[in-house]
N, C-alpha and C positions, 0 to 999 in steps of 0.2 A: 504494500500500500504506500502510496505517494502522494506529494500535491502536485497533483495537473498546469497548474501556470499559477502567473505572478508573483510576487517577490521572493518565495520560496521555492517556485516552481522546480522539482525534481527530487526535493527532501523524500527521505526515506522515512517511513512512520514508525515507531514504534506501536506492536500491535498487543491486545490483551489474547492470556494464552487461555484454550478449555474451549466450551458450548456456550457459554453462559451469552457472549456478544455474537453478532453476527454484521459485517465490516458490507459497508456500501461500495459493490465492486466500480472497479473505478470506472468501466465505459456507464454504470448509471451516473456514476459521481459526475464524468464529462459529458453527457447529456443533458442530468441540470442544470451544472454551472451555464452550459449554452444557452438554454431555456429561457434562462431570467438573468442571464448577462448585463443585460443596462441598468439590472436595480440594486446591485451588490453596491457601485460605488456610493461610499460615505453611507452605506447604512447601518442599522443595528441591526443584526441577526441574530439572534436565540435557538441552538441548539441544543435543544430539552433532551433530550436520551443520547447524551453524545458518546457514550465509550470511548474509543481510543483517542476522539476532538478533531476527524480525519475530513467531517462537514465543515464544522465550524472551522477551523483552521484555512480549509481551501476557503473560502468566504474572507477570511483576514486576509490571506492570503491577495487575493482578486482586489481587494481595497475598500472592504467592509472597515466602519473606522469605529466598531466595536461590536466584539463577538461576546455573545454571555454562552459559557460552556458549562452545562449542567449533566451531573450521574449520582444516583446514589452508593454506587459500588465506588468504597476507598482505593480499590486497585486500577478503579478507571480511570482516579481522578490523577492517581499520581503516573500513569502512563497519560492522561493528557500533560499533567506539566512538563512530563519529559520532554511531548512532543511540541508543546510552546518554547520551552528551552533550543532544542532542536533548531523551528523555524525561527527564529527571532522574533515572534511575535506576541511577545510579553505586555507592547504598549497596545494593544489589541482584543485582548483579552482577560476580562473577570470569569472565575472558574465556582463555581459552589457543588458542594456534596451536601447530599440531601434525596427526599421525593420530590415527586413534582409538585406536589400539594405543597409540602415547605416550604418549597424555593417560590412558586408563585406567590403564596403570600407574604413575601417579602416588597416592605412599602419603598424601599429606594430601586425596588427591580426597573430598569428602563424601559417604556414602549418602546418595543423589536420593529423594524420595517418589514422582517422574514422572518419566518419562524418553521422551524425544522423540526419535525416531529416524528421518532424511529424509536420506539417505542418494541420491547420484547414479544413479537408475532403470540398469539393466543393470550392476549389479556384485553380489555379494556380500555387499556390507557390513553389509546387517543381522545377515543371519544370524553373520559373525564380530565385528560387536558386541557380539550377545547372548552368544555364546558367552564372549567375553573379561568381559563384566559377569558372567557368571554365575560363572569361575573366581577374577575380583576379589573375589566376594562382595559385591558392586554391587548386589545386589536383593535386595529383605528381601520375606516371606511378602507385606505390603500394598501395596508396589511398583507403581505403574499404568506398564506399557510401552506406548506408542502407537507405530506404525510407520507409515510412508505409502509406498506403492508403488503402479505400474501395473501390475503384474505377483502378485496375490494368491495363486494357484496355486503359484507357485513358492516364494515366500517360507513358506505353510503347510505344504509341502512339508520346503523346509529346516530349518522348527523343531520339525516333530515331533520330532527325536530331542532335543530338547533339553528342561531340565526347567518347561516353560513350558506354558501350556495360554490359548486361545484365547478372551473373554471376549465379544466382539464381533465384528463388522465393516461398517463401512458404505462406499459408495460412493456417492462425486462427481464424476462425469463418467469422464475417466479413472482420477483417484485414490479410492485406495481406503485407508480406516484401518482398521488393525488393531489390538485392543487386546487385551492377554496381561494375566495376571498368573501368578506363580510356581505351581506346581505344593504 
C-alpha cells in the first residue's frame, strides 16, 4: 500500500497485521481520488474508520489542509502515526482513538468538507454514523459523504430514512462506493 500522488506520492504504508482491517486497494483508492479530485484542495476530510490512515493520508497528501484521522483500535492508531511520520504530514493531520460515537461528540470536532466512511463490512456502523453526523450537524448542504461496503442493498436501504440522498455508486470487485450528499 502506497500514496498514489502529491506531496508524498510513492511512500510506502505501513500496514496493520491479522483480519481484523481490510486496506482500500489502491486502483479503488485511484478511482476516488479521480472522482472528487477538485474538492480535496484546502479541504477538511474526516476519515472515521481509518486503520492504517492510507485515505486520509492520500487526501493530505493531494492538499487536503486538514485530515481528522479517527480508529478505535490503539494499534491503528499508532501505525497511523507511523505512517504521518513516514509522509511528513504531521501539519495535516489530528488523529483520535476512540468510537465513532466518542469522537463525534466531541465539541471542537471541525465540519469535514469529505467525509470517509469504511467502516468493519457486517455491522451497522454506517448507517449510525451518518445518523450521529447528521444530529452533530456534521454535514453542511456541500458535504461529499463517500461510504465503502460489500453489502450496497442494505446500506441504501438503511439510509433512506435518513436526510441524505444518493449521488452515485460505483463498484470494484466486491467493494462498492457510495457517494451521498445532504438532502
Amino acid at each position: 500500500m502506497r500514496i498514489i500522488s502529491g506531496t508524498a506520492r510513492g511512500t510506502k504504508l505501513y500496514t496493520l497485521e491479522g483480519l481484523d482491517t481490510r486496506p482500500t486497494l489502491d486502483r479503488v483508492k485511484e478511482s476516488l481520488f479521480n472522482i472528487m479530485n477538485d474538492k480535496i484542495r484546502e479541504s477538511v476530510f474526516l476519515d472515521l474508520f481509518s486503520g492504517s490512515g492510507a485515505i486520509g493520508l492520500e487526501a493530505a497528501s493531494r492538499g487536503a489542509s486538514k485530515v481528522i484521522l479517527c480508529d478505535k483500535s490503539k494499534k491503528a492508531i499508532e501505525i497511523i502515526k507511523k505512517n504521518i511520520e513516514k509522509t511528513h504530514l504531521e501539519n495535516k493531520t489530528n488523529i483520535y482513538c476512540g468510537g465513532f460515537e466518542e469522537i463525534l461528540e466531541k465539541e471542537n470536532l471541525e465540519v469535514p468538507d469529505i467525509i470517509y466512511i469504511d467502516p468493519p463490512y457486517n455491522t451497522d456502523y454506517i448507517y449510525l454514523s451518518l445518523k450521529k453526523l447528521l444530529e452533530k450537524n456534521l454535514i453542511k448542504k456541500e458535504t461529499l459523504i463517500i461510504l465503502e461496503t460489500d453489502n450496497p442493498e442494505k446500506i441504501e436501504k438503511q439510509i433512506e430514512i435518513l436526510d441524505l440522498e444518493k449521488i452515485d455508486k460505483r463498484k470494484y470487485g466486491r467493494a462498492y462506493l457510495i457517494f451521498l450528499k445532504k438532502k
